[in-house]
N, C-alpha and C positions, 0 to 999 in steps of 0.2 A: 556570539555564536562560537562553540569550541571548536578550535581544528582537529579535532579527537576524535570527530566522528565522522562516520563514513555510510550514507545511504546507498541502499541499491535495489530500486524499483526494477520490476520483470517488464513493464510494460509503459506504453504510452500516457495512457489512462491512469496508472498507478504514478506512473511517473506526476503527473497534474495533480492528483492528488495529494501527496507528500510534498511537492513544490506547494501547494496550498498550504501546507501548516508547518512548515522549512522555512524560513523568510529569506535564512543564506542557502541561495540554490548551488553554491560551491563545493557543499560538502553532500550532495546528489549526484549519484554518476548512475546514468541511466544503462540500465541492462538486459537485452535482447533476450528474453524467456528465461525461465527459471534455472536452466543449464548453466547460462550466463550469469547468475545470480551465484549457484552454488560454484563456479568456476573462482570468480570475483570471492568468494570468501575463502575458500583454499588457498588463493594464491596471494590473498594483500594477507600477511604477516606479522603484521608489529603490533607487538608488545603494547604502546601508549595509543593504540587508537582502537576504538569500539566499532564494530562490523553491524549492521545491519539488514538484513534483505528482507525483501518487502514479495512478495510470491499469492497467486492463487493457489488455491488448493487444489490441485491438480492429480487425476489419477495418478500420472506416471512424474516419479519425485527422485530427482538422482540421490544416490545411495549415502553423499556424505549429508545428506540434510533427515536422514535418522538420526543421526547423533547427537540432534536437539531435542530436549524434554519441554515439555507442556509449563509454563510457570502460572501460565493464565490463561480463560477462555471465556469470553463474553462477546454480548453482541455483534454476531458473526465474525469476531479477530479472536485468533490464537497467537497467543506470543510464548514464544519457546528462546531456551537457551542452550548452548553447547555446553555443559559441564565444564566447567576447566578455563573457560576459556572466555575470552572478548565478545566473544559472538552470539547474534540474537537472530531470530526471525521472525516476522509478522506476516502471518497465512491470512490471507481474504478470505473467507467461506464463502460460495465456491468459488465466485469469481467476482471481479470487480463489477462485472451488470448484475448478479445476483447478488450484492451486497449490495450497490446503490439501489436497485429497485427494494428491497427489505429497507433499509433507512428511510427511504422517500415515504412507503406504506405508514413506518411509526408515526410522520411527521405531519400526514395527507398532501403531500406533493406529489402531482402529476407528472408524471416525467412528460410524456407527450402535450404537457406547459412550454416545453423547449425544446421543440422539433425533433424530440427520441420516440420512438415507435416503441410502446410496453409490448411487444414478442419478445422474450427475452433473445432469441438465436439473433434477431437485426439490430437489436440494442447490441448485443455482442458485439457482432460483426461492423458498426459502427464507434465503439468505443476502439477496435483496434487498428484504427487508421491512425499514420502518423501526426497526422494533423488535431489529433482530440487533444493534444496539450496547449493549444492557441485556439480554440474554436470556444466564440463569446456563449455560445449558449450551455456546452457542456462547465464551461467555468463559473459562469452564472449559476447553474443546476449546484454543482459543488460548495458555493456561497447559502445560496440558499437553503441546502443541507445542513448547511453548519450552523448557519443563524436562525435556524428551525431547532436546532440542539440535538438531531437523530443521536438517536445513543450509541452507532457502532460510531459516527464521529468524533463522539466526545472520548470513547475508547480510545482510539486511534490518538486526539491531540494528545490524553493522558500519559501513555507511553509513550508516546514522540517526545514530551515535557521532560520526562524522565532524565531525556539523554542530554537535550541539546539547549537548557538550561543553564546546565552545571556547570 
């Protein structure tokens, strides 16, 4: 795993997830909302290491994370990049329960298989307790996504391959 790169998930949820296809959870530094994401790329600096932040696609988007262009867009992931520069970003469309419910659909997994309520607003509201990065059934659901092959996860490994690979 290179020490070159540097995760930063917004959220709890995103956080388990990336720790899901991350095997070294060392180079994940988990980041309290999107502010803290764009904060965390302005301010780590160097030249030899690759910035990535991992963000919902959220109405309100701090100012410096326009500066990143579109390089790709599939199955609800946008991955952009800063021109110029190290840094990348991987958007969830819209949000990590709107994107795990669209993956679970391609695949026919029930999320309510593993004690999630399909409303999306308590699905929400359950994915952002601090606890959904150790809770067996939300991690099981995330196993199960992927070895069903949902196409925004195979997204997701593919660009995460890219980096932490190499």
């Amino acid at each position: 795993m290179p020490e070159h790169v540097r995760l930063y998930p917004e959220c709890h949820a995103d956080t388990a997830l990336i720790t899901f296809f991350v095997p070294d959870s060392r180079i994940i530094e988990h980041a309290a909302g999107i502010n803290e994401v764009s904060k965390a790329l302005q301010q780590v600096q160097k030249v030899d290491t690759t910035l990535i932040g991992i963000v919902d696609n959220d109405k309100h988007k701090p100012r410096y994370l326009d500066l990143f262009k579109t390089v790709a867009e599939e199955n609800k992931i946008c991955f952009r990049h800063r021109p110029g520069s190290n840094q990348y970003l991987i958007i969830i469309d819209k949000a990590i329960e709107t994107f795990l419910l669209w993956n679970a659909g391609q695949v026919g997994i029930s999320i309510s298989d593993y004690g999630f309520e399909p409303a999306i607003r308590n699905f929400g509201l359950r994915l952002k307790r601090r606890d959904i990065e150790t809770e067996p059934d939300y991690l099981r659901l995330l196993s199960d996504l992927y070895t069903s092959q949902a196409p925004g996860f195979l997204t997701l490994e593919r660009i995460l391959n890219d980096f932490i690979t190499t």
